[in-house]
Backbone and ligand atoms as CSV (ligand in chain L), in Angstrom:
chain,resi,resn,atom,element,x,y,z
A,1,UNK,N,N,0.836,-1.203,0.000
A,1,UNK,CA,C,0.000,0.000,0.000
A,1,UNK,C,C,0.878,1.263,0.000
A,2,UNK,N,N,0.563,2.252,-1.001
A,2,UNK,CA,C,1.205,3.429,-0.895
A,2,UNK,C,C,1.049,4.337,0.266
A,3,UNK,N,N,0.266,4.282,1.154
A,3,UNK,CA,C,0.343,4.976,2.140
A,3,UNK,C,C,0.730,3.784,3.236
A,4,UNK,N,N,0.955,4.385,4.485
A,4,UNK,CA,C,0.597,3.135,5.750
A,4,UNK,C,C,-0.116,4.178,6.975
A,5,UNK,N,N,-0.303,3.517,8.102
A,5,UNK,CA,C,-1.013,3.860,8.785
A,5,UNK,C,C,-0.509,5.079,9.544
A,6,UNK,N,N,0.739,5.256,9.715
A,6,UNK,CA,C,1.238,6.209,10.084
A,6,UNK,C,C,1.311,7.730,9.632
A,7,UNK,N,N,0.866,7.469,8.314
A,7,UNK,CA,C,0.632,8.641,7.282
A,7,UNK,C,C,-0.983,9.171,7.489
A,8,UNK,N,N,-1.649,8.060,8.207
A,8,UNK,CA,C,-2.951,8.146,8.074
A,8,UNK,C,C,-3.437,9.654,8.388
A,9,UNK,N,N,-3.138,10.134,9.720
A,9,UNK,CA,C,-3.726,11.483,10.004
A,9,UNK,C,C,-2.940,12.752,9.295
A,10,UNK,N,N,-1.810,12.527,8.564
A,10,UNK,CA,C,-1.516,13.817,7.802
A,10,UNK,C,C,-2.143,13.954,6.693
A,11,UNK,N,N,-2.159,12.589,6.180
A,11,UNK,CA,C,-3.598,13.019,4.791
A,11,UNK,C,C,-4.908,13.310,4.849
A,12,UNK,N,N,-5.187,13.478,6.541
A,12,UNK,CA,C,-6.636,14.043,6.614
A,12,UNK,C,C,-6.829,15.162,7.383
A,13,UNK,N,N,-5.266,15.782,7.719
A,13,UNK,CA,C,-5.109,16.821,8.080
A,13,UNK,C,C,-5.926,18.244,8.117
A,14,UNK,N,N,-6.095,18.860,8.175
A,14,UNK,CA,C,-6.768,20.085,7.512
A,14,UNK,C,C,-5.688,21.049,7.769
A,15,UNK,N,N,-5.707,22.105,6.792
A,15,UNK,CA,C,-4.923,23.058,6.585
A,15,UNK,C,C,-4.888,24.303,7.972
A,16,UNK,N,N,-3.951,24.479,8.135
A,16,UNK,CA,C,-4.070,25.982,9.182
A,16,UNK,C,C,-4.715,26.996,8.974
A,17,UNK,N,N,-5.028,27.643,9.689
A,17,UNK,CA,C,-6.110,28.962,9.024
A,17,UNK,C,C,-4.618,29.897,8.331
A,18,UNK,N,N,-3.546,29.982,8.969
A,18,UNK,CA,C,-2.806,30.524,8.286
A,18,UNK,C,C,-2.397,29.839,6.548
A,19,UNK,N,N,-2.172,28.771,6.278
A,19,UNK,CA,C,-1.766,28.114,5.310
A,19,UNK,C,C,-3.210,28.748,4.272
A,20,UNK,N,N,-4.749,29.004,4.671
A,20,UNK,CA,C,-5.553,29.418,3.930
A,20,UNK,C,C,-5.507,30.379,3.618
A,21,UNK,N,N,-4.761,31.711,4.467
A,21,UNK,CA,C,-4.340,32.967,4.188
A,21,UNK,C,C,-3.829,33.005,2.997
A,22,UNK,N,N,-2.550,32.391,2.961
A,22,UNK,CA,C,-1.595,32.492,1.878
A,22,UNK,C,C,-2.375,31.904,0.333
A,23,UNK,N,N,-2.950,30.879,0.737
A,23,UNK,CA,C,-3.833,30.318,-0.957
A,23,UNK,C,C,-5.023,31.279,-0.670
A,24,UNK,N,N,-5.220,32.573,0.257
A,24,UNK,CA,C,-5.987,33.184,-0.868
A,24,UNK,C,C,-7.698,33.069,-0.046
A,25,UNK,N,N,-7.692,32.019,0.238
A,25,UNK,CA,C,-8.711,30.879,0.698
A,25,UNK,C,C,-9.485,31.950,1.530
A,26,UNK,N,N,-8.939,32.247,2.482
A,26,UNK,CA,C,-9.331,33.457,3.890
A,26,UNK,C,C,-8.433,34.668,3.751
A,27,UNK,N,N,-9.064,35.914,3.737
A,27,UNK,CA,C,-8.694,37.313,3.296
A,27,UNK,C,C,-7.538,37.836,4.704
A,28,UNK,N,N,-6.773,38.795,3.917
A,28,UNK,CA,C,-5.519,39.351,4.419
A,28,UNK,C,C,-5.337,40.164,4.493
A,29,UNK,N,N,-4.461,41.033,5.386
A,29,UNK,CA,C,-4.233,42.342,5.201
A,29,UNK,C,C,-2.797,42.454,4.740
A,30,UNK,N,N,-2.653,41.119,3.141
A,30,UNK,CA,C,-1.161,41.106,2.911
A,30,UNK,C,C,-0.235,42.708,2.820
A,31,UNK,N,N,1.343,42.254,3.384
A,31,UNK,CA,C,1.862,43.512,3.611
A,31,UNK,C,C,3.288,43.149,2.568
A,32,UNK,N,N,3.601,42.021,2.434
A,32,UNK,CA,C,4.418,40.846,1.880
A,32,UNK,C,C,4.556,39.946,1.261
A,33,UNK,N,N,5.088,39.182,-0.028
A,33,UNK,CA,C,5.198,37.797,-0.245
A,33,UNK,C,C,6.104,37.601,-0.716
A,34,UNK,N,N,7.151,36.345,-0.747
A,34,UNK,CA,C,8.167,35.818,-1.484
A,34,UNK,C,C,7.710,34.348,-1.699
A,35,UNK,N,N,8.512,33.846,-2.491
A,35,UNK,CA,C,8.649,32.391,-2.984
A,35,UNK,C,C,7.773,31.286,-1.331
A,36,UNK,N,N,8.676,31.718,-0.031
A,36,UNK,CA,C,8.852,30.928,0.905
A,36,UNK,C,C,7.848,31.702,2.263
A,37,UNK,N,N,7.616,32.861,2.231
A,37,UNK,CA,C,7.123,33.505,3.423
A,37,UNK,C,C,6.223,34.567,3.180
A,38,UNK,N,N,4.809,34.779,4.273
A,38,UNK,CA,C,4.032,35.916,3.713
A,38,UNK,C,C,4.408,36.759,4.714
A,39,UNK,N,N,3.498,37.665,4.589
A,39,UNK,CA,C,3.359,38.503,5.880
A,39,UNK,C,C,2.547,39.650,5.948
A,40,UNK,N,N,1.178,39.754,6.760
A,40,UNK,CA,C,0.371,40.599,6.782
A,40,UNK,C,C,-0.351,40.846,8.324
A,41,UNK,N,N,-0.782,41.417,7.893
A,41,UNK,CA,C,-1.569,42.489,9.739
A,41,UNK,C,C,-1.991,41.126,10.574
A,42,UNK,N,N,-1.913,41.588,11.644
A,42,UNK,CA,C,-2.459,40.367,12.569
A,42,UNK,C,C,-4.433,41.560,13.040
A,43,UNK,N,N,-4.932,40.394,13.088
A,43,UNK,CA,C,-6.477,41.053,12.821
A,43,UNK,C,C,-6.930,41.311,14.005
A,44,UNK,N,N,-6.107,40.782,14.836
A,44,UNK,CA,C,-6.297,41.637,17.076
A,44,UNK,C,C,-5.448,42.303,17.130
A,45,UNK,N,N,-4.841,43.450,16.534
A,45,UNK,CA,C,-3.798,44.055,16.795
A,45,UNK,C,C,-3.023,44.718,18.104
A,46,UNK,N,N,-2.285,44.320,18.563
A,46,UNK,CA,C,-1.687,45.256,19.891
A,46,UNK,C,C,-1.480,46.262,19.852
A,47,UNK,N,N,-1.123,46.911,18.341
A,47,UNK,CA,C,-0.674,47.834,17.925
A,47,UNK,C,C,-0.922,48.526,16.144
A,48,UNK,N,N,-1.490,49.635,15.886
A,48,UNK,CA,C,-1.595,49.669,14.602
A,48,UNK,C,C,0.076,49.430,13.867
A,49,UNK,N,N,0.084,48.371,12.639
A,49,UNK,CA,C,0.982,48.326,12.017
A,49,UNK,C,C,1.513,46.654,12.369
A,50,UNK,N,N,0.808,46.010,13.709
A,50,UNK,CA,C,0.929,44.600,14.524
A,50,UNK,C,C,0.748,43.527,13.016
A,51,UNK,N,N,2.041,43.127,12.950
A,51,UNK,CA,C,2.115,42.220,11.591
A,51,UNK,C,C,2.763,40.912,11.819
A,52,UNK,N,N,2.207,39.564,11.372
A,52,UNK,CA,C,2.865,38.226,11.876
A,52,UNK,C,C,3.416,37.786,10.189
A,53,UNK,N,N,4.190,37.233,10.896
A,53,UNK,CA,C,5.460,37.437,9.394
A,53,UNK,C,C,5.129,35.298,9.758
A,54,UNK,N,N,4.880,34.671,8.486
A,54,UNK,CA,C,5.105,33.131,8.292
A,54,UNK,C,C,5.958,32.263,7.263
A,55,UNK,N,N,6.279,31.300,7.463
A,55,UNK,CA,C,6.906,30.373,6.263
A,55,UNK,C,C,5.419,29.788,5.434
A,56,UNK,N,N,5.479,29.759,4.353
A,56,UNK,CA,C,4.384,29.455,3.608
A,56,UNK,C,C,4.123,27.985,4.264
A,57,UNK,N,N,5.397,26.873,4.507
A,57,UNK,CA,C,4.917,25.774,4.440
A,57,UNK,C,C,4.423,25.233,6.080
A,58,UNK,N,N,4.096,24.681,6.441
A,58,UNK,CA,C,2.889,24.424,7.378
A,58,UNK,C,C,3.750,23.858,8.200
A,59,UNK,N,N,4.042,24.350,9.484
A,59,UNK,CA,C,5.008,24.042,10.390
A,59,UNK,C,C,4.623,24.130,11.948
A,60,UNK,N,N,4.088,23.404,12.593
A,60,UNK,CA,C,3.462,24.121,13.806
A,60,UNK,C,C,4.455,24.726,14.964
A,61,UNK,N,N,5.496,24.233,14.867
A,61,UNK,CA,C,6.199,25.104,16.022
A,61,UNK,C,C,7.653,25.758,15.492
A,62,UNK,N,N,7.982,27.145,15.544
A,62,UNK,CA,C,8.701,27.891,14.935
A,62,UNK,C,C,9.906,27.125,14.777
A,63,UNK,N,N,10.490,26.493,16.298
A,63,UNK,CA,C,11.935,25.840,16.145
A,63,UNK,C,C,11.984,24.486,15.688
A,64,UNK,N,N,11.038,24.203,15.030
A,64,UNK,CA,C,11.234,22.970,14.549
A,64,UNK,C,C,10.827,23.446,13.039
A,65,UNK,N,N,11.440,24.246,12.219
A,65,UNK,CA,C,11.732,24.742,11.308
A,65,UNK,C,C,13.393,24.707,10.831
A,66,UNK,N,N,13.466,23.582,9.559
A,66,UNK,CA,C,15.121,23.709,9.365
A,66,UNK,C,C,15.811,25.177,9.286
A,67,UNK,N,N,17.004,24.799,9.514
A,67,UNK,CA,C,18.179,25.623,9.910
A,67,UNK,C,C,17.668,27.237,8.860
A,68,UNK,N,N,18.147,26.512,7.052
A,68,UNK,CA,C,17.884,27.649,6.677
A,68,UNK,C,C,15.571,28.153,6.442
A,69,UNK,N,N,14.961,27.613,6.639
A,69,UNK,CA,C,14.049,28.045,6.593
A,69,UNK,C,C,14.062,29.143,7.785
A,70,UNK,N,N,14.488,28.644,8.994
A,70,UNK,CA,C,14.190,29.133,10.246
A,70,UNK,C,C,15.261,31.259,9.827
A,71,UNK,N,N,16.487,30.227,9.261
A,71,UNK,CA,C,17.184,31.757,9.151
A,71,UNK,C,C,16.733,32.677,8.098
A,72,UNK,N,N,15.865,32.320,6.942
A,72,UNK,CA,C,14.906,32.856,5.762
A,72,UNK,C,C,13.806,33.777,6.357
A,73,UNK,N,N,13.571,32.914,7.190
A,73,UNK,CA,C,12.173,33.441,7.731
A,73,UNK,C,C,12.613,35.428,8.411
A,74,UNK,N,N,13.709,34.759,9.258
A,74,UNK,CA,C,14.021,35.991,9.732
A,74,UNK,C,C,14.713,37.107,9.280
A,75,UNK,N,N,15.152,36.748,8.320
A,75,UNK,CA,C,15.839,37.913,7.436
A,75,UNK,C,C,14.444,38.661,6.707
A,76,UNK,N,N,13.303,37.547,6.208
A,76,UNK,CA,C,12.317,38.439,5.586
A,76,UNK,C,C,11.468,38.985,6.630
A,77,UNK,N,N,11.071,38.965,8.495
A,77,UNK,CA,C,11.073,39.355,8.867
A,77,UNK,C,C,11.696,40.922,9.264
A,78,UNK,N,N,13.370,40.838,9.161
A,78,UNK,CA,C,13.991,41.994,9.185
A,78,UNK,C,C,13.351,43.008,8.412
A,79,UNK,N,N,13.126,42.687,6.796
A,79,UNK,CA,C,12.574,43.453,6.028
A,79,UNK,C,C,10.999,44.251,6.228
A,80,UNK,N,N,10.294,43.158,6.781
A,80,UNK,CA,C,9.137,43.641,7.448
A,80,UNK,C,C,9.097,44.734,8.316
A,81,UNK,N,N,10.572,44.392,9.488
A,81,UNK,CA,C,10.195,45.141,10.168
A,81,UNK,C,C,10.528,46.671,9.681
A,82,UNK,N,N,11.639,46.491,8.962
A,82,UNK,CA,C,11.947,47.730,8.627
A,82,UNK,C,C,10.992,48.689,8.286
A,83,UNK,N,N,10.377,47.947,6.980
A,83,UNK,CA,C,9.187,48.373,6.010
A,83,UNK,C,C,7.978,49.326,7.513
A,84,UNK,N,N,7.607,48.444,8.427
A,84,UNK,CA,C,6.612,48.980,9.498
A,84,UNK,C,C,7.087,50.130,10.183
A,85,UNK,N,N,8.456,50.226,10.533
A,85,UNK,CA,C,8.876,51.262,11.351
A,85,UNK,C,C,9.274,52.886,10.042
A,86,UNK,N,N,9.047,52.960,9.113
A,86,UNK,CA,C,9.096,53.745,8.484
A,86,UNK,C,C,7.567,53.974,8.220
A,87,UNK,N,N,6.433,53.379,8.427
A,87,UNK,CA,C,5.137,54.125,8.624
A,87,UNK,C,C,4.648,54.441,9.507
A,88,UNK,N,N,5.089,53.716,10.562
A,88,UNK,CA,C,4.196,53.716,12.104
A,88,UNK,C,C,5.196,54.366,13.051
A,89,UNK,N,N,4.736,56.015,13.306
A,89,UNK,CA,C,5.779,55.943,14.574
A,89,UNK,C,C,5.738,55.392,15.397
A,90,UNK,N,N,6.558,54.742,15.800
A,90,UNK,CA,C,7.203,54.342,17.278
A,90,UNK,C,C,8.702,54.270,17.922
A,91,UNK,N,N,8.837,53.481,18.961
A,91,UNK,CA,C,10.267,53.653,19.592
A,91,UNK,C,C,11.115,52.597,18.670
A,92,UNK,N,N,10.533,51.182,19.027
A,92,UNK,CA,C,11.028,50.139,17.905
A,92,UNK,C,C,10.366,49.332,17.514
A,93,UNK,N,N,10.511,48.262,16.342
A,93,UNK,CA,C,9.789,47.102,16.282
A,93,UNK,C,C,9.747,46.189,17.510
A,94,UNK,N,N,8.808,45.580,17.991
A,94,UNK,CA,C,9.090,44.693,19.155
A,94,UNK,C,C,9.065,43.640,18.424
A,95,UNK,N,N,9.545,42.237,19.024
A,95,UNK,CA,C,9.538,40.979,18.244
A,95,UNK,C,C,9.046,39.592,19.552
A,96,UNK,N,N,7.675,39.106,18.956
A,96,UNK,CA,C,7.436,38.323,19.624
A,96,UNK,C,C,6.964,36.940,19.131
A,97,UNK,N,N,7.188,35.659,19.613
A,97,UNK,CA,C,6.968,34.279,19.798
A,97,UNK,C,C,5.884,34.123,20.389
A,98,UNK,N,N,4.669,33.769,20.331
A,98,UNK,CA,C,4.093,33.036,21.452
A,98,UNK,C,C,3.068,31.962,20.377
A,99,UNK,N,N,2.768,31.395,19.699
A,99,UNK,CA,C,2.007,30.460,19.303
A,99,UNK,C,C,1.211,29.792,20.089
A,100,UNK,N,N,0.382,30.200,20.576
A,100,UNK,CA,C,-0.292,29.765,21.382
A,100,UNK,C,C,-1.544,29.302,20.833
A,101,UNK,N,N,-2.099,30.030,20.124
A,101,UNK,CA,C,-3.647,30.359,19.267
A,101,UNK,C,C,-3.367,29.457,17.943
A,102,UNK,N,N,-2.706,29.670,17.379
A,102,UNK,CA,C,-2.708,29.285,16.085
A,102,UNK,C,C,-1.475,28.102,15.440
A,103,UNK,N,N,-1.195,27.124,15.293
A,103,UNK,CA,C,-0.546,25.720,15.279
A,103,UNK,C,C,0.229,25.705,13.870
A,104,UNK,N,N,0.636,27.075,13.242
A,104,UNK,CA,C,1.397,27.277,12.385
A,104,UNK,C,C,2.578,28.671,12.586
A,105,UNK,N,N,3.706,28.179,12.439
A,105,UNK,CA,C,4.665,29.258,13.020
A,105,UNK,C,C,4.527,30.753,12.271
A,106,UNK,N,N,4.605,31.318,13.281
A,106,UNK,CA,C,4.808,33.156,13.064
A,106,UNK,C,C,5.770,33.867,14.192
A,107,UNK,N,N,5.745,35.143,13.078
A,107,UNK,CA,C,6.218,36.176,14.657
A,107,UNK,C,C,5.636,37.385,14.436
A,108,UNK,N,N,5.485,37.614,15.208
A,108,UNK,CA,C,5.052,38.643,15.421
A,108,UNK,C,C,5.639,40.032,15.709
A,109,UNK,N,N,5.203,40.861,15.028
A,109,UNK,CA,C,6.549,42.499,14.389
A,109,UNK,C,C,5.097,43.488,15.646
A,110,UNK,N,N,5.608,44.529,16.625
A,110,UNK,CA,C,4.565,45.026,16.900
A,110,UNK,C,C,5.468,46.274,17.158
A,111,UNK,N,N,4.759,47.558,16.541
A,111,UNK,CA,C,5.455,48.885,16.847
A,111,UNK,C,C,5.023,49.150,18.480
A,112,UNK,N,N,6.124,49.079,19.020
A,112,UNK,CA,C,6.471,49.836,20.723
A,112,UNK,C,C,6.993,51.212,20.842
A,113,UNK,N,N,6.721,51.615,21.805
A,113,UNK,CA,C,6.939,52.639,22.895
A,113,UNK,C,C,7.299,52.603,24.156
A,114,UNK,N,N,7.415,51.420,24.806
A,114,UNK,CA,C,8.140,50.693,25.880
A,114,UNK,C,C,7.264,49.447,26.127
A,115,UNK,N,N,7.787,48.780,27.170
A,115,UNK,CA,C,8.022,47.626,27.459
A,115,UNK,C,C,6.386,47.546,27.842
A,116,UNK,N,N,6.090,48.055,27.677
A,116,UNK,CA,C,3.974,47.221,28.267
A,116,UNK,C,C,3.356,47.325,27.030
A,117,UNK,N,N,4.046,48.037,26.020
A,117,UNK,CA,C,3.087,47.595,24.737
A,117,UNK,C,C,3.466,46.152,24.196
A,118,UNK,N,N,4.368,45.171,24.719
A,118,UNK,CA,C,4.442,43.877,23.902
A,118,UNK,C,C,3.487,42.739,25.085
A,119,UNK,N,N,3.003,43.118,25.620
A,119,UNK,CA,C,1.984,42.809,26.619
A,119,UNK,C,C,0.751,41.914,25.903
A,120,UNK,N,N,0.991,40.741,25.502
A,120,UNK,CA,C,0.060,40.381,25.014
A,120,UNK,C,C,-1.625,39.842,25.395
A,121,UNK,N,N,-1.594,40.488,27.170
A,121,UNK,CA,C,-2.763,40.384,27.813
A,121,UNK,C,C,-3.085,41.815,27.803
A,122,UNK,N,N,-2.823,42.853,27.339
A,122,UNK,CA,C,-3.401,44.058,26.702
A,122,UNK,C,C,-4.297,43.992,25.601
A,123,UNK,N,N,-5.147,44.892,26.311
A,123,UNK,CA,C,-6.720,44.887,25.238
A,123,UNK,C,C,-6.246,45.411,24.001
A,124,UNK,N,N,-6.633,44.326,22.801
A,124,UNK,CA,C,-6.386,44.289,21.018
A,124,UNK,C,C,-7.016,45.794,20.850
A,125,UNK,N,N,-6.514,46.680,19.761
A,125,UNK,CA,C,-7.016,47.524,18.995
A,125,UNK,C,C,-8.385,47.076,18.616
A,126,UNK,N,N,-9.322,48.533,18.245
A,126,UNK,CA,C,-10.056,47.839,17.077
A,126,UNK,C,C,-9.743,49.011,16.120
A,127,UNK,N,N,-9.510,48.777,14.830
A,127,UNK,CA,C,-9.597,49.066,13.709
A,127,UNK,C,C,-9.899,48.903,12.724
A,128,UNK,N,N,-10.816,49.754,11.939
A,128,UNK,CA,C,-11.895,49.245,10.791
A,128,UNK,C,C,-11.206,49.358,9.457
A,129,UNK,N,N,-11.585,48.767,9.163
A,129,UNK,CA,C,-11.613,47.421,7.756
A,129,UNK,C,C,-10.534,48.662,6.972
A,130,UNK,N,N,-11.858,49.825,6.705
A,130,UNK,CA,C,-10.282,51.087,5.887
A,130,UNK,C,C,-9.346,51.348,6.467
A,131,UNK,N,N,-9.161,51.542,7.430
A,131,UNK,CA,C,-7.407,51.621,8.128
A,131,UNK,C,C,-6.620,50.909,8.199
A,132,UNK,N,N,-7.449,49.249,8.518
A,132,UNK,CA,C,-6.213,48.523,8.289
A,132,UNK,C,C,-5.666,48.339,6.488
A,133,UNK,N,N,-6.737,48.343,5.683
A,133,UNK,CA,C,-6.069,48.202,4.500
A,133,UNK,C,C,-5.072,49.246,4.152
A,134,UNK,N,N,-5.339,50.559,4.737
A,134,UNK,CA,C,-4.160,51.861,4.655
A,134,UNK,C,C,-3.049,51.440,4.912
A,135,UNK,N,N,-3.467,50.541,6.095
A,135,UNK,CA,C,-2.159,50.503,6.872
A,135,UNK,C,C,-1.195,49.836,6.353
A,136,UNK,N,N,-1.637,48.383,5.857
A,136,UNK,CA,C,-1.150,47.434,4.813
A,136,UNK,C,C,-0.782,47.622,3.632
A,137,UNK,N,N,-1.579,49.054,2.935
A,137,UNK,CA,C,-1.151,49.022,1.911
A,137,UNK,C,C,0.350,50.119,1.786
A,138,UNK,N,N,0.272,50.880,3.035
A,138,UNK,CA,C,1.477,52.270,3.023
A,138,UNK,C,C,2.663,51.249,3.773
A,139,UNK,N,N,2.731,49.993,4.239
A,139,UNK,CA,C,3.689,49.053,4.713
A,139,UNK,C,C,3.861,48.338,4.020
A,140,UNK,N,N,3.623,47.885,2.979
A,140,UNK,CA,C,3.669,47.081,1.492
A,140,UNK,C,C,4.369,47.762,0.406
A,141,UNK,N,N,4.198,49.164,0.269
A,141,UNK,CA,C,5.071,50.121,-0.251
A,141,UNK,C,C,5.978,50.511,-0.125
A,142,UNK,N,N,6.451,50.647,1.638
A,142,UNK,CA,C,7.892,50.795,2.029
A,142,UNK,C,C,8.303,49.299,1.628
A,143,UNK,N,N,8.293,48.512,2.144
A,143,UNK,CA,C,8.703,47.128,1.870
A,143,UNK,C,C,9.724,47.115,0.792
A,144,UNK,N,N,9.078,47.544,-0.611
A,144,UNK,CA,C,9.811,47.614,-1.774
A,144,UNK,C,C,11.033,48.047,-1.495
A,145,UNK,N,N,11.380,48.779,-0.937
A,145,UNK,CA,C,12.200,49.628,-0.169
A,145,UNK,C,C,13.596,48.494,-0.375
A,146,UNK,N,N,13.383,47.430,0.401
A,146,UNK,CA,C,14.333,46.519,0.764
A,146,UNK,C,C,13.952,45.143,0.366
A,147,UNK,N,N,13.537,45.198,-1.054
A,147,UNK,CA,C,13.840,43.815,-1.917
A,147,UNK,C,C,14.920,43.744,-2.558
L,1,AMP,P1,P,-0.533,33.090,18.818
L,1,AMP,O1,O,-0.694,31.749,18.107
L,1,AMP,O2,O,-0.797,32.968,20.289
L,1,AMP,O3,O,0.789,33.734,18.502
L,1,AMP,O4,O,-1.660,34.057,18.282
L,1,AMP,C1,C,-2.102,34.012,16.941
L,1,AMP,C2,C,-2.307,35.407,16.415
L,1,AMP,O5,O,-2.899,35.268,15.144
L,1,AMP,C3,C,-3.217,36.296,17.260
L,1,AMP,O6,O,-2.553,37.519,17.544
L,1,AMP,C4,C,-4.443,36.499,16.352
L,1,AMP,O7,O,-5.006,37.788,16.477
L,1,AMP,C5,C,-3.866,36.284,14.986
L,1,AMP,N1,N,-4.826,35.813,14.000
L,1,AMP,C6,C,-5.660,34.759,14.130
L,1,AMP,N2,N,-6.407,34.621,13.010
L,1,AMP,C7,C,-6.022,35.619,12.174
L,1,AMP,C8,C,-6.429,36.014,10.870
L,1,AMP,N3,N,-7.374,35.357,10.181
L,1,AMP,N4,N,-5.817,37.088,10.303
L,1,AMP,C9,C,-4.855,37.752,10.969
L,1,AMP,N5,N,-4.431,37.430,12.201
L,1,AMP,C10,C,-5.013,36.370,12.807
């Protein structure tokens, strides 16, 4: 048999809500894309400009991402962040890990002003539908910046 039993639950897997982002599937506030990684607004934002940067391919925990995917990821991160801190004032990009919610690796880029804005038990923004696309679309533009 071409499969065996061990294969059984990855072929009935279902896709990440992130992996649907990227095909398109479920809408984005893309800010990014290359060959290997997207990257667009996170939709609870901590912060206007709050962007989770991913590897396209379906990985649930960040460090168990090979060597160079893991170091890909973060260089097109770098670029992200850059791209955000030239629209959004703030002090710096903050950079955070926590996968908690969602079973496909990200990070998370969030413009700070000190140390209680990376607070991720701080009440999410709300921002409507036209701002965030502003926001995405004037951070998608710097971006170019550093391809
Ligand atoms: P965590 O896995 O704990 O790092 O959290 C997942 C993050 O993904 C949260 O900040 C959510 O707001 C964000 N998120 C979940 N679904 C979406 C979505 N469809 N579009 C953008 N961001 C999302």
């Amino acid at each position: 048999m071409w499969w065996s039993l061990k294969s059984f639950p990855l072929l009935f897997r279902m896709s990440s809500i992130f992996s649907k982002i990227v095909k398109g599937e479920i809408p984005s506030y893309k800010i990014a894309e290359t060959n290997d990684y997207y990257a667009f607004l996170d939709i609870n934002p901590l912060a206007k400009g709050h962007t989770l940067v991913i590897p396209k391919k379906e990985v649930d925990y960040l460090f168990d991402l090979k060597d160079d995917e893991y170091a890909g990821l973060q260089l097109f991160a770098k670029k992200v962040a850059l791209a955000i801190k030239e629209v959004i004032p703030c002090t710096r990009i903050g950079v955070a890990v926590i996968g908690l919610e969602v079973p496909h690796a990200h990070i998370h880029l969030v413009p700070i002003n000190g140390m209680g804005d990376l607070n991720f038990a701080n009440p999410k923004l709300i921002i409507d539908a036209a701002e965030m696309k502003l926001i995405s679309e004037n951070i998608a533009k710097a971006f170019q910046n550093y391809l």
